[in-house]
N, C-alpha and C positions, 0 to 999 in steps of 0.2 A: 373310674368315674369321679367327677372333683366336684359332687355338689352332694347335701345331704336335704332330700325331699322334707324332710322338719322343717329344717331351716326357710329352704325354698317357698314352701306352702305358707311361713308366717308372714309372709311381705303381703300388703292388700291390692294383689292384682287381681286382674278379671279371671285368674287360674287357679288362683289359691286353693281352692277346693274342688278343683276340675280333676275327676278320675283322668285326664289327658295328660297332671305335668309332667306326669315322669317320662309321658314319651315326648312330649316336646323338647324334654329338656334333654333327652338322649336322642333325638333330632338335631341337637344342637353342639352333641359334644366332638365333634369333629373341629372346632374351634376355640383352643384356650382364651377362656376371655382376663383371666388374670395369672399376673408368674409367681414362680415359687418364692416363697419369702424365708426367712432364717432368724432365729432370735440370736444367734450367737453373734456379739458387737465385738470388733476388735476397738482399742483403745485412741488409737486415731488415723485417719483417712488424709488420703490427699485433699479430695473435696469431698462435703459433707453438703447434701439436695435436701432442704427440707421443706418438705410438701409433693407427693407423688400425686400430682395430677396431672393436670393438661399440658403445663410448663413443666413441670418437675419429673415426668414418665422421658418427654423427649431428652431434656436435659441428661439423664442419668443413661440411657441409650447412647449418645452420642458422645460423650468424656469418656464411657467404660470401653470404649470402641479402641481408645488407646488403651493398650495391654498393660504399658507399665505405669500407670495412676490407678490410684486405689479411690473408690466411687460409694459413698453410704447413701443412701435413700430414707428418710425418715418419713411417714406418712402417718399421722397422727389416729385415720378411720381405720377397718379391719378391710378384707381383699372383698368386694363384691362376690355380693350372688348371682348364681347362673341364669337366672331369670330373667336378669336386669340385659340379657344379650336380644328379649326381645323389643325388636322397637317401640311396639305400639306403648306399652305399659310404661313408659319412661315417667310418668306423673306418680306411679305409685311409690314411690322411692321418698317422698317429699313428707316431711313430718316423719320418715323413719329413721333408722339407726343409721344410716348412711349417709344423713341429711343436716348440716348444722343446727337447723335447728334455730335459725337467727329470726329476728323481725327489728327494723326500722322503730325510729323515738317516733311519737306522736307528730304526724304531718299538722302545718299549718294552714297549707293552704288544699288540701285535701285527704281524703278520710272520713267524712262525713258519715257513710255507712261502712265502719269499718270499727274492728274493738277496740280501743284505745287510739283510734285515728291510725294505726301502725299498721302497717303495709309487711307482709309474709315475704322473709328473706332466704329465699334456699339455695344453697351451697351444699357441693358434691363431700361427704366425709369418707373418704373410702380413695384406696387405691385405684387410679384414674381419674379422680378427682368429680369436676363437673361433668366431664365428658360422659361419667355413667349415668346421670339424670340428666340431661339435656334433652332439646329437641330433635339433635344431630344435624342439626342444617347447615350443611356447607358453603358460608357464607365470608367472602376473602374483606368484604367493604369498597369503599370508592378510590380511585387512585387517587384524589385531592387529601384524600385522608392522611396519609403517607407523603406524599408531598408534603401537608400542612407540618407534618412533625418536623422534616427537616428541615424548613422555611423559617421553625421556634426555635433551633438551634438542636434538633438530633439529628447530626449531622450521621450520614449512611445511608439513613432509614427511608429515603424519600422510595416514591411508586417502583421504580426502577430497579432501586436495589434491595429491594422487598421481594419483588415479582420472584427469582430463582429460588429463594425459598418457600413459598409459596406452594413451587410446584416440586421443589427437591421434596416436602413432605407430602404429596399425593402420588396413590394410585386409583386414576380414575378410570374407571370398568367400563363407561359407554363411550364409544368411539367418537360420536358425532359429537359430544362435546370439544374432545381432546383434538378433533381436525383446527380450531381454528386458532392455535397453538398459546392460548394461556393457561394451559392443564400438563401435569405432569401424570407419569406410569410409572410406575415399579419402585414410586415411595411406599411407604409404613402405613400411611393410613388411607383403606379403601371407601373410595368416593362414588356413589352410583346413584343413581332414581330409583326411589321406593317402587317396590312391584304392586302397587295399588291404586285402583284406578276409581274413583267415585265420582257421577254424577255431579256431584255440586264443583267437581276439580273441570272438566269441560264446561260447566255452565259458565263457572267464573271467568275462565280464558276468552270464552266465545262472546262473552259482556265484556271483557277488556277488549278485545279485537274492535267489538262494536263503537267501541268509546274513542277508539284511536290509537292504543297503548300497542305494545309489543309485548308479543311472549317469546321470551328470551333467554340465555345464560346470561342472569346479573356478575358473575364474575368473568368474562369476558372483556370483551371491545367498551361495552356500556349496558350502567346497570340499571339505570331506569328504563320501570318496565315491569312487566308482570315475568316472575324468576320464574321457569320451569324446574323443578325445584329438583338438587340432589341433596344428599345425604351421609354422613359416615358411617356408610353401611357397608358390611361385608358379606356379600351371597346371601342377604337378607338376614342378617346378624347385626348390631351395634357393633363399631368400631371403636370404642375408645381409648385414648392415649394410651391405656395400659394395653390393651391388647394390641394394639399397632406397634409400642415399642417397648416394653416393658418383657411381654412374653419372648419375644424372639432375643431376648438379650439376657435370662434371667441365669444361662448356664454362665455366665462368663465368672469365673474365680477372681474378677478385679471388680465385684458388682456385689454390695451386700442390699438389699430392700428390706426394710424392716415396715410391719406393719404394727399399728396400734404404738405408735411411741409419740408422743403427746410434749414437743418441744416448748420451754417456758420460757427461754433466755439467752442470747448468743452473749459469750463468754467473748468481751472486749478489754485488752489489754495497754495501755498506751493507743489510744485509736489503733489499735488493731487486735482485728477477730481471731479468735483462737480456736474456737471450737461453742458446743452447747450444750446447754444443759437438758434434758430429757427425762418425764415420768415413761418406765417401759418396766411391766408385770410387776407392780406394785413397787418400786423402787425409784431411784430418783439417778438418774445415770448420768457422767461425764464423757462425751467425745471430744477428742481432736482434729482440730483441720492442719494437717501442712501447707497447704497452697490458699484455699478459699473455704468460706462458708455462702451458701449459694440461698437465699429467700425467695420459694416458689410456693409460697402456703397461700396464695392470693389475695386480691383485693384489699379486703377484709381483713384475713388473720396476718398478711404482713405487713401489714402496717401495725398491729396491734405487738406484732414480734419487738419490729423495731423501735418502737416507746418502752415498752418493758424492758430495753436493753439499753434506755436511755440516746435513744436515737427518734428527734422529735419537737416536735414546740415545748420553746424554754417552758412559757409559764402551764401545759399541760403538766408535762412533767412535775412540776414542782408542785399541783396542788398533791399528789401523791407519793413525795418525798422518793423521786426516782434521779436518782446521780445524772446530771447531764453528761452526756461524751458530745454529743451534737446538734446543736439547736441545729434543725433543719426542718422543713415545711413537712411531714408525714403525716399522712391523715385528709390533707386539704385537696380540693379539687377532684373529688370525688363526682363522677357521671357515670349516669345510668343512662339506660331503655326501660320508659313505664308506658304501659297504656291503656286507656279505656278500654273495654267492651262492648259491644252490642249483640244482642242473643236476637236468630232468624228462625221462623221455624221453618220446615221442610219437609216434602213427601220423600221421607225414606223409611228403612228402618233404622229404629233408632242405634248413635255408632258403639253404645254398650251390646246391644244385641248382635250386631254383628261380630264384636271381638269374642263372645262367649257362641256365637253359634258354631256348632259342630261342622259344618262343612270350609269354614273360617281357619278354625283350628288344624281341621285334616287340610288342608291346604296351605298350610302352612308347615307341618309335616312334613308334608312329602314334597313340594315343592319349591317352598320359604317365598312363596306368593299371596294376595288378598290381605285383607282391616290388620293382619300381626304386626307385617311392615311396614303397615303407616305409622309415618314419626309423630306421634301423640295424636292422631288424628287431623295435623295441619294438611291441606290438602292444595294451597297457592298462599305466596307469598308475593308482596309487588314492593318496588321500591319506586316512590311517586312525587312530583314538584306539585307545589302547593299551586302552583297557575297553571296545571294540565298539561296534557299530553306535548303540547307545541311550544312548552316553553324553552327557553335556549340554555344550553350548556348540559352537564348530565352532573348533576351535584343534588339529588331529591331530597326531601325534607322529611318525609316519613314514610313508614313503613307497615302496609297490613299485612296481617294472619285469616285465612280464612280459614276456619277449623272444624270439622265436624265436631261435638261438644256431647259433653254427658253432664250432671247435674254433681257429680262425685266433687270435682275440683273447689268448681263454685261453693260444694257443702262444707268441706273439710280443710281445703288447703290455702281462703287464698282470704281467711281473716274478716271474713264477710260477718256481719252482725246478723245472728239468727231471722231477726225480723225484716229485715232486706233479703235474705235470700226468699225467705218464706214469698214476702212481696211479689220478687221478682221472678222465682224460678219452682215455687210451690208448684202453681197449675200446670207448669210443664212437664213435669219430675220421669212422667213413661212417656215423653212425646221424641220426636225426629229434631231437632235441632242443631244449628251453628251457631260461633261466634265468628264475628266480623274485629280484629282488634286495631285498633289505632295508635300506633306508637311513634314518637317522637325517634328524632333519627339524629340529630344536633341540638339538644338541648342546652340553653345557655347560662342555667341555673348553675349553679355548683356547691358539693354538699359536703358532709366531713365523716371522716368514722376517728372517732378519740375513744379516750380509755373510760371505764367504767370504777375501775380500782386496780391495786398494782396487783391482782392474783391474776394469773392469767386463764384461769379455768374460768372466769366471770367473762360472759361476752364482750366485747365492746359497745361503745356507744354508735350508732350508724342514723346519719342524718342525711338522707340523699338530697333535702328541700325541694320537693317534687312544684313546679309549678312557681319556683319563688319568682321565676320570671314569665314577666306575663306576655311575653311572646311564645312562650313556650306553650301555654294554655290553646293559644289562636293556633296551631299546628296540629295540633290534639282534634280539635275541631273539625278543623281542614279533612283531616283523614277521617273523622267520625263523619263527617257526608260524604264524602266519598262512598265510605260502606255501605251508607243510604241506597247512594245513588247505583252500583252495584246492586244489591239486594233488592232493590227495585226494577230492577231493567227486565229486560223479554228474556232473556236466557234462564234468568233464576226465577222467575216467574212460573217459568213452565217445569219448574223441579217444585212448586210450590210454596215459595219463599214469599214471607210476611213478618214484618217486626211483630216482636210480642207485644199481646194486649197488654201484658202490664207496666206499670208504670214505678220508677225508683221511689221510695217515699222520698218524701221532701222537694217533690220535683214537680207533684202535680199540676202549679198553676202555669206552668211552661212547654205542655204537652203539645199547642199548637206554634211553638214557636221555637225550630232546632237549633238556631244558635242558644236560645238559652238553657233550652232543654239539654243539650249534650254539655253544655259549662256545668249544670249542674247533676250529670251523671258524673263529669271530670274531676267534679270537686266531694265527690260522694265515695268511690270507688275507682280504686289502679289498682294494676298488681305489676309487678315490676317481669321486664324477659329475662334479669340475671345475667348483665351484660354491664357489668359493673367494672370499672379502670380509673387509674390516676390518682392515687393516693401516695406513689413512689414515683412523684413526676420525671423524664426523662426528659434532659436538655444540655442546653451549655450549661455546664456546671458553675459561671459567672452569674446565670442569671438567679437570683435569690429565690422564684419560686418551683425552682426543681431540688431533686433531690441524690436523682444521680445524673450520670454524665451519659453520653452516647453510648458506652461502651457497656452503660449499666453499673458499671462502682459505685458505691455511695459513697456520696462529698466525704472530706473529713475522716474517713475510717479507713484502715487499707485491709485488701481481702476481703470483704463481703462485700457482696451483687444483689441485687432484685431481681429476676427472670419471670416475669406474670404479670396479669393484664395489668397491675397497678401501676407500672414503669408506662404506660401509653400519658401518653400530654394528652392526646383529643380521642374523645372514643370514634370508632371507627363506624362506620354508615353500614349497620348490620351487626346480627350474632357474632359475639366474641370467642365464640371458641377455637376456631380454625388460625385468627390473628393471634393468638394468643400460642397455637403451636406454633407458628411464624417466628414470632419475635423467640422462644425457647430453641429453635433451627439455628437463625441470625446468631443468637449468644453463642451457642455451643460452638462455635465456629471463632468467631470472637476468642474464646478459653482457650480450644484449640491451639490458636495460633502460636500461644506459650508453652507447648507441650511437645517435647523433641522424641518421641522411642525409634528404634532400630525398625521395631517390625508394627502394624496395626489389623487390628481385627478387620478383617473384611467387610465393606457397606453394606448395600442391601441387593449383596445376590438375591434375585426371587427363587432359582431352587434352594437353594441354604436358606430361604427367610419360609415357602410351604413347609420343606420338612422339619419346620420350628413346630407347629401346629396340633 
């Protein structure tokens, strides 16, 4: 048994204290959700993966595949708990030990109901990285998106030569997807449709239908449209990058994973990496790389890697007395997914009650069917052009969430000022409701994450500047009537959908009038999707504002790579977790190419990859 019921019970899920978790969770042990780890470090490695998550899981799966290189995996969080394999709870994980734990500088042009204007930053801390807190939405982006990057000069990357990776890393379990051939089978990580079916998920479709939209595969032919939505799920299990590729590879003797090693500083010698420095069980440790030092710690923390190692803007650096090796752009061009909310009510039961009712739970049991499976309770996603249904080309502007909702998030997680929740979600607190969310899909602000101080246990500084541009506001909009206009129609009507009575403070004199009314919800409250890239720009390495080349090296330094959403130029139209094991596929392949042995581990036989399990 690999979970210990303490532990399991301490995380704030809807089980924590359910006489049931121990059999769910021995419902569930037919599937390792994380691999064996090791403290014993040898002195130096071929290549050295730091950050075991979404990039950093495939990355180390796919280099240790060759027998004769030697592969370290550093991961700074401890191995997930068992818990974390059921879908629906995936929110409970945020503000825990699992959880970075970041928040956003004081926004300027929104924040208004928010503590310090700061916007709640959560990042995966744990082997698998985001992949164990996410939504799990299997979401590839638009094919312009990948075009766009190699049109900027990441030459490879364009829609095309994306696509086989794409599908070399899926296996997708419903067929009728996989007929109309842009889905892969008998990759690492399993792709399926939630076994849950709610009421507000047909009303929604049947009010898109009515509207004119399609329900669709957005990652097919074209993705505007309401997504029938799948999921990285396995037989009604979270799939994340550690379970997909980390388990089935943990036997291999050319594979060290190391959990809880907390990297400060890639050890750069003449512009070139050598290895890194490492806090692991109370010591401060040296490895070496013979070939590469590989940065998969994301977003976020690799960019914060590479200024601590003096790889970065001259004049940041130097207000903290950090050696230059590389003035190069790090930190800059930073995009996100933020979006409003709008709370509906609805004749159901409420979706807390359902995840804790006993016939929920027993069916999930024995089945791995009903509310467990649903991914946080999102129940339709649409990707939508701000001029409707008819307009020409398939390149959409935003993206909603339609979510069955609990008041938990809103209370605890998402930075809300007591007295705005109170406002807004007091009188609903035991009622049926959803959220309708609005998020921008190409925003054209752009933000920065720099340093706070040269220690590196002090977070960074992260400025997404939500809204700096005010086209980006008008989009946000767009998609908040939308919701409206949804939430109002005959379908959801007849499930009993009604915006709430109450009203945002600070917003009251605007109640008859939505365009201003939703500006000043926009400028009051976001909470970001966690789809954060481009801090480690990826392009022609001539053009000054990147920072590595197509191939992923960084300018200037020889042996260290970026491998994670930060190396993306343009964020991609949709959740970045799936592109993001994309681009970790793409690299691996890339490294690859320099690595000659006699014999190679075998890919992904699916009988050798079950009897991993």
């Amino acid at each position: 048994m690999d979970y210990n019921l303490t532990v399991e019970s301490s995380y704030p899920t809807p089980y924590a204290a359910s006489q049931l978790l121990s059999i769910i969770l021995l419902s569930m042990a037919g599937q390792r959700h994380a691999p064996k780890t090791t403290t014993e470090i040898k002195s130096n490695y071929d290549y050295i993966i730091v950050g075991g998550g979404s990039a950093g899981s495939v990355l180390a799966a796919r280099l240790s595949e060759k027998p004769c290189v030697t592969v370290l995996l550093l991961e700074a969080g401890k191995s997930p708990p068992k818990v974390s394999d059921i879908p629906t709870v995936a929110r409970s994980f945020i503000k825990s030990d699992i959880d970075w734990f970041y928040s956003t500088s004081p926004q300027e042009h929104t924040g208004a109901g928010l503590v310090n204007r700061a916007v709640a930053w959560p990042s995966g801390k744990t082997l698998g990285g985001s992949s164990v807190i996410n939504a799990m939405l299997n979401v590839r982006g638009n094919k312009k998106n990948f075009d766009d990057w190699a049109a900027q000069g990441a030459r490879g990357w364009s829609y095309d030569e994306v696509l086989p990776y794409f599908k070399k890393l899926e296996d997708n379990a419903n067929p009728e997807y996989v007929k109309n051939g842009y889905h892969g089978v008998g990759g690492p990580v399993t792709v399926s449709r939630p076994e849950y079916h709610a009421k507000l998920k047909a009303a929604a479709f049947e009010a898109a239908r009515s509207m004119g939209y399609e329900v669709l595969d957005s990652n097919g032919p074209t993705q505007t449209g309401f997504y029938d939505l799948q999921a990285t799920i396995r037989r009604g299990q979270r799939c994340s990058a550690a379970k997909a590729y980390l388990v089935p590879s943990d036997h291999r003797e050319n594979l060290d994973i190391v959990a809880e090693a907390f990297v400060k500083k890639i050890i750069i010698d003449n512009h070139q990496a050598q290895g890194v420095i490492f806090d692991f069980e109370g010591k401060e440790r040296e490895v070496r790389a013979f070939k590469e030092v590989i940065l998969s710690a994301g977003t976020t923390n690799s960019a914060q890697l590479l200024m601590l190692s003096g790889i970065g803007p001259q004049e940041e650096l130097e207000k903290f007395n950090i050696p230059l090796v590389a003035d190069l752009p790090v930190g800059r061009n930073l995009q996100d997914h933020w979006a409003t909310v709008l709370p509906y009510e609805m004749n159901d039961k409420p979706f807390e009650e359902k995840q804790k009712d006993q016939s929920s739970i027993w069916d999930y049991i024995l089945s791995k069917t009903g509310p467990l499976t649903s991914v946080q309770g999102v129940n339709n996603i649409a990707f939508l052009d701000k001029d409707g249904p008819k307009a020409p080309g398939d390149y959409p502007d935003y993206q909603l969430y339609i979510w069955e909702a609990a008041v938990g998030p809103a209370k605890t997680q998402q930075n809300i000022k007591p007295e705005y929740y109170e406002a807004i979600y007091g009188p609903y607190e035991n009622s049926s409701f959803y959220w309708c969310a609005s998020q921008i899909l190409h925003p054209k602000g752009r933000g920065t994450v720099t340093l706070k101080s040269s220690d590196p246990y002090d977070p960074p500084v992260i400025d997404p500047k939500y809204f700096s541009h005010p086209e980006d506001m008008e989009i946000v909009i767009k998609g908040m009537k939308k919701c409206n206009e949804i939430a109002t129609s005959e379908p959801l009507k007849k499930i009993g959908s009604k915006p709430f009575s109450t009203v945002v403070p600070g917003c009251e004199d605007y109640v008859n009038d939505d365009d201003k009314y939703f500006r000043c919800i926009a400028e009051s409250i976001v909470v970001t999707l966690n789809h954060q890239v481009g801090t480690a720009k990826m392009g022609d390495p001539k053009d000054t504002s990147t920072v590595v080349d197509p191939e992923l090296r960084v300018k200037i330094v020889r042996n260290l790579r970026v491998v994670d959403a930060s190396v993306m130029p343009l964020i991609t139209s949709g959740n970045t977790n799936v592109p993001t094991m994309m681009v970790a596929e793409k690299a691996s392949d890339m490294i690859k190419q320099n690595i000659h042995c006699k014999t190679e581990y075998s890919g992904w036989n699916l009988q050798n990859f079950w009897a991993t399990l």
